[in-house]
DRENMARVEX-271578 format. One record per residue (C-alpha): residue in three letters; x negated, y negated, z. Coordinates in steps of 0.5 Angstrom, whole numbers, plus 500, padded with zeros to 3 digits. Each point is the difference from the previous one (the first is absolute). Layout:
# residues N
alaXYZ
...
//
This chain:
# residues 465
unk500500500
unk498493498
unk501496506
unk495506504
unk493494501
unk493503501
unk499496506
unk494502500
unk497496493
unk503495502
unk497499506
unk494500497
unk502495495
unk504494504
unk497497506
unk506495503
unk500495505
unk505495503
unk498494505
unk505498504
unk499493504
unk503497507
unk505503505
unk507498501
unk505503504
unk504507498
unk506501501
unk504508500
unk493503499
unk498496494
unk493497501
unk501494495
unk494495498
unk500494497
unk505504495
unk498506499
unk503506504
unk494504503
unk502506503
unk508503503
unk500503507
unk507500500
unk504507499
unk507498497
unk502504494
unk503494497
unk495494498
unk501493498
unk494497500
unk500493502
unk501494495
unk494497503
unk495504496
unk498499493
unk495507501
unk500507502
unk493502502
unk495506498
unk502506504
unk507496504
unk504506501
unk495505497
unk503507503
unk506497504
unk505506502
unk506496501
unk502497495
unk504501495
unk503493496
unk496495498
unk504492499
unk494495498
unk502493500
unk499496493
unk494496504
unk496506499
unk495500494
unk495505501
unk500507504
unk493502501
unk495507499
unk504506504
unk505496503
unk504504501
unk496506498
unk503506504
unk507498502
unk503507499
unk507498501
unk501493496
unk504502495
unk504493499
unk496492498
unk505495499
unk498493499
unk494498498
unk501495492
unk494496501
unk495506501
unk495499495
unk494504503
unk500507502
unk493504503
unk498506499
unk504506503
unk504494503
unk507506500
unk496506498
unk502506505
unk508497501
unk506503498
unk502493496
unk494501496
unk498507500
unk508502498
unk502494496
unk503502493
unk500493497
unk495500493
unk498493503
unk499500507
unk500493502
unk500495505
unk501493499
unk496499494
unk495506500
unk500507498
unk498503505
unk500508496
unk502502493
unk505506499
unk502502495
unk497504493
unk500495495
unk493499496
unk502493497
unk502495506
unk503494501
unk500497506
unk506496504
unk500492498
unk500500508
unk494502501
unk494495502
unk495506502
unk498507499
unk498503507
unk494504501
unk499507497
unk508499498
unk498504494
unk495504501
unk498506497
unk505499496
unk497504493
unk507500495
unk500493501
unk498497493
unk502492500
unk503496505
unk503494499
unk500494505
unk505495503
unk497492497
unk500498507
unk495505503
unk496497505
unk495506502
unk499508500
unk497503506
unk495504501
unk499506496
unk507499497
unk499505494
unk493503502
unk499506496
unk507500495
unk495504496
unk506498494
unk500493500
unk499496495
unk503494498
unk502495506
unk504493499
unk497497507
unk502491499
unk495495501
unk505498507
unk495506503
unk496497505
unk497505504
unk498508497
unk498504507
unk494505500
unk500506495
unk507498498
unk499503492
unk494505501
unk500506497
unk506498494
unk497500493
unk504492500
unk494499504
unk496503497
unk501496493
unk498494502
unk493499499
unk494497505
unk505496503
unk507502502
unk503494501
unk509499501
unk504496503
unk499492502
unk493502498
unk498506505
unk493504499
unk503505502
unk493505497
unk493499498
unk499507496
unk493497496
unk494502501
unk496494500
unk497499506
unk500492498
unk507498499
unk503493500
unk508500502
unk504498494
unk502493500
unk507499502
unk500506505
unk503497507
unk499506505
unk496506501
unk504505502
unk499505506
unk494505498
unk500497493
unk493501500
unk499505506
unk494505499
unk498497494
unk492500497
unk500492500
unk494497500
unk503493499
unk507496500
unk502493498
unk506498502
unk504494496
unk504494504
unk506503497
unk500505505
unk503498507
unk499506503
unk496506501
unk505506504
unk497504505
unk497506498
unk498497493
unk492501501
unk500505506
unk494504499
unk497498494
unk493502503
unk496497494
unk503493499
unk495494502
unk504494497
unk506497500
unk501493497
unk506497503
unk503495496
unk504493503
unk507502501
unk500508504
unk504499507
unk501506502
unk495506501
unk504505503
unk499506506
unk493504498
unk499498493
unk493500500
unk499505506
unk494505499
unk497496495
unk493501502
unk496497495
unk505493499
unk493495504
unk503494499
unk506497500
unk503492499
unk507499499
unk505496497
unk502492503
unk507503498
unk500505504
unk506500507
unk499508502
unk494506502
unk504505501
unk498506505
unk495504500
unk499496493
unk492502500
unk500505505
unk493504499
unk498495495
unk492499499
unk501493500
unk494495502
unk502494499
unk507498500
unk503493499
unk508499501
unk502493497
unk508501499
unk506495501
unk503501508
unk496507498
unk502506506
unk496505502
unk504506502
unk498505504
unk493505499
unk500496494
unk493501500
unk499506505
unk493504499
unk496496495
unk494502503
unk496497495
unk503492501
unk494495503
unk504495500
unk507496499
unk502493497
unk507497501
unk503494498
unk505495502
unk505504496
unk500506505
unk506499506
unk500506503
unk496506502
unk503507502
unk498505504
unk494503498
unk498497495
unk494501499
unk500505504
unk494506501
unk496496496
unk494501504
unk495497495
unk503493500
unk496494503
unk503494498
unk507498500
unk503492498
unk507500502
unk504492499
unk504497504
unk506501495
unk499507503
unk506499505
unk502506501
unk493505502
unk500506504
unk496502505
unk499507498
unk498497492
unk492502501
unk502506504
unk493505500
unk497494497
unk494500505
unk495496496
unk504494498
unk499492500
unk507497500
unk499493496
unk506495502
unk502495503
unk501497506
unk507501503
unk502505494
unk505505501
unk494504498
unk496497506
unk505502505
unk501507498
unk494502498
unk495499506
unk497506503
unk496499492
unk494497499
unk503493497
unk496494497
unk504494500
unk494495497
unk504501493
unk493499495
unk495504504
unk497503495
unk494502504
unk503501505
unk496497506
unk506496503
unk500493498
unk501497493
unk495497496
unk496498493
unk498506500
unk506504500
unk502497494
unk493501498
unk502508500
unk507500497
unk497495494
unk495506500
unk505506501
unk505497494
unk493500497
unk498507500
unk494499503
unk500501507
unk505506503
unk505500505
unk502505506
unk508501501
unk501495505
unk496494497
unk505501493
unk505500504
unk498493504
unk497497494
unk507500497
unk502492502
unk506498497
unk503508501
unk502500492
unk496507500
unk493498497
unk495498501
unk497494496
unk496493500
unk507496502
unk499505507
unk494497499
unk502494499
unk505500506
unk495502505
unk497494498
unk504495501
unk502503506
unk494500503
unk499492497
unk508500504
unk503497494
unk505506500
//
């Protein structure tokens, strides 16, 4: 039977994760926060979740034995991974118009969705599971997005034909529908998840780069270890580039943002050319590349996302971004890093940061930087942390070694011609720096070092600045 999933594959080819962000009061068992209904510790058979939440959470009622009806109020728009994964007696949803979202397993183990009859199975606006025997399908007009996996292994199937108005396909969607050639997928799709098309002859079709929707790299299938993304490409999406042989990427400013996964484990790329214009870089998108040794990234850019660069063996990093986050374990283990520069466009630092990153000698951290965890530098025992008097980073980070002389490039505790004598000459290529003297020698935190730090170290001293 089509609807019996090897759990275990796809295990191994979806890692999910969703964040959840201050308490407020639950009432009946339902632990809401900030709109999003985390967990149920009620026991009635009879739901109706309230109209406060705008979202179901990962795992919120997973293995729940008492329910057996379901009202979802028209406020809800998103039912996260598994959550209700389990409940062996939901036999009835009701409600639910505005769903636009659904996770992977979100129904899987009910009645309501193991027993459902209907060819579509959906809820609100999203196919939650295809049932019928046809091999040339036309989805309802209703539907905005495909669920994960709701047409997986599906090998009859041979075409399909989409909704003019669909917003997203979920992750492996139509993962080895070995029949499936020709797909109708609109320029409205804004979001295509992890291996949504892998293992289909449609895919296979495409070339180097199979590009759907509102400009998706949904795969890399070259072989060039050089590769330049084509122009007019908006987003990477996940595990696109996943375990290629890379050597080298260059991605336009057509492109807005790199989902997680998109470069995981590229063990052989060194280069990435970010252009002006990427915002986000996704959870674990350049995780385990271990051969990527510097990296400067766009001003355009708002999000590093977790565990981003995770294992990475990056040694120097410099984070230029517009109110740019940095996510938590963002840069976990690098273990090759010696230093960080970050500029006035970093506001936030999150748990973990830099984490593990036991070489690193030399952080700079602005006073943009207002929100600064006291766990960022965690295991980073060798670290010089430049920033400013008074700086979030000043007061979270105090059990580490600080330099608040920003400019002392020689690191003897005063600022002096000489300083800007040794920046000149650093930007020069003709002396060499510790860690801890680039990260100081940054003075105007834009994330380099050049003769205007040198310049500003002057003035400073001559006090016309």
């Amino acid at each position: 039977m089509k609807r019996i999933i090897s759990l275990i594959l796809i295990c191994l080819i979806l890692s999910a994760s969703i964040a959840v962000f201050s308490v407020s009061a639950a009432d009946s068992g339902f632990d809401i926060r900030d709109g999003v209904l985390v967990s149920y510790s009620g026991n009635s058979a009879e739901v109706t979740i309230p109209s406060s939440v705008k979202a179901v959470g990962a795992r919120a009622f997973e293995g729940n034995k008492d329910i057996t009806s379901l009202t979802v109020p028209s406020s809800v728009d998103s039912i996260g991974d598994k959550a209700f994964y389990g409940c062996s007696k939901l036999k009835t949803v009701k409600g639910g118009a505005n769903i636009t979202d659904s996770g992977v397993f979100a129904f899987n183990g009910t009645p309501y969705f193991e027993e459902s009859t209907d060819e579509f199975l959906m809820l609100g606006k999203t196919l939650l599971w295809y049932n019928g025997d046809s091999i040339y399908i036309t989805l309802p007009s209703s539907c905005l997005s495909i669920a994960p996996y709701a047409f997986y292994r599906y090998s009859d199937l041979k075409m399909i034909r989409c909704s003019s108005e669909l917003v997203s396909v979920g992750a492996g969607a139509f993962y080895d529908c070995g029949g499936l050639v020709s797909v109708d997928l609109p320029s409205s799709v804004s979001y295509i998840g992890a291996y949504a098309f892998d293992g289909t002859p449609f895919i296979s079709s495409m070339g180097d780069f199979a590009v759907l929707g509102d400009g998706i790299l949904v795969r890399y299938m070259g072989a060039e270890t050089q590769v330049q993304v084509p122009e007019g490409v908006r987003r990477i999406a996940p595990f696109a580039f996943r375990s290629s042989k890379l050597a080298s990427v260059s991605i336009p400013s057509s492109v807005y943002s790199i989902d997680p996964y998109a470069f995981a484990d590229c063990v052989g790329l060194k280069a990435v050319d970010f252009s002006d214009g990427q915002v986000i870089i996704g959870d674990c998108a350049f995780r385990g590349c271990k051969k990527l040794s510097s990296l400067t990234t766009p001003t355009t850019l708002g999000y590093i996302g977790q565990y981003a660069f995770s294992g990475a063996g990056l040694s120097d990093v410099r984070l230029l971004g517009a109110d740019l986050t940095v996510s938590d374990n963002a840069f976990k283990d690098c273990k090759s890093m010696r230093y960080a520069l970050l500029s006035n466009g970093v506001t936030a630092l999150y748990d973990g940061a830099f984490a593990g990153c036991s070489s690193i000698e030399g952080i700079s951290i602005p006073s943009t930087a207002s929100q600064v965890s006291t766990d960022a530098l965690d295991g980073c025992d060798k670290v010089v942390v430049t920033c400013p008097v008074g700086s979030a980073a000043f007061s979270s980070l105090l059990s580490n070694e600080m330099n608040h002389i920003i400019g002392d490039a020689d690191s003897d505790g005063e600022l002096s011609v000489l300083d800007a004598t040794a920046i000149q000459c650093y930007a020069a290529g003709i002396i060499a720096y510790n860690g801890a003297q680039a990260a100081a020698s940054d003075f105007d935190f834009n994330g380099a070092i050049d003769i205007i730090d040198a310049a500003d170290v002057q003035l400073s001293i001559a006090e016309i600045n």
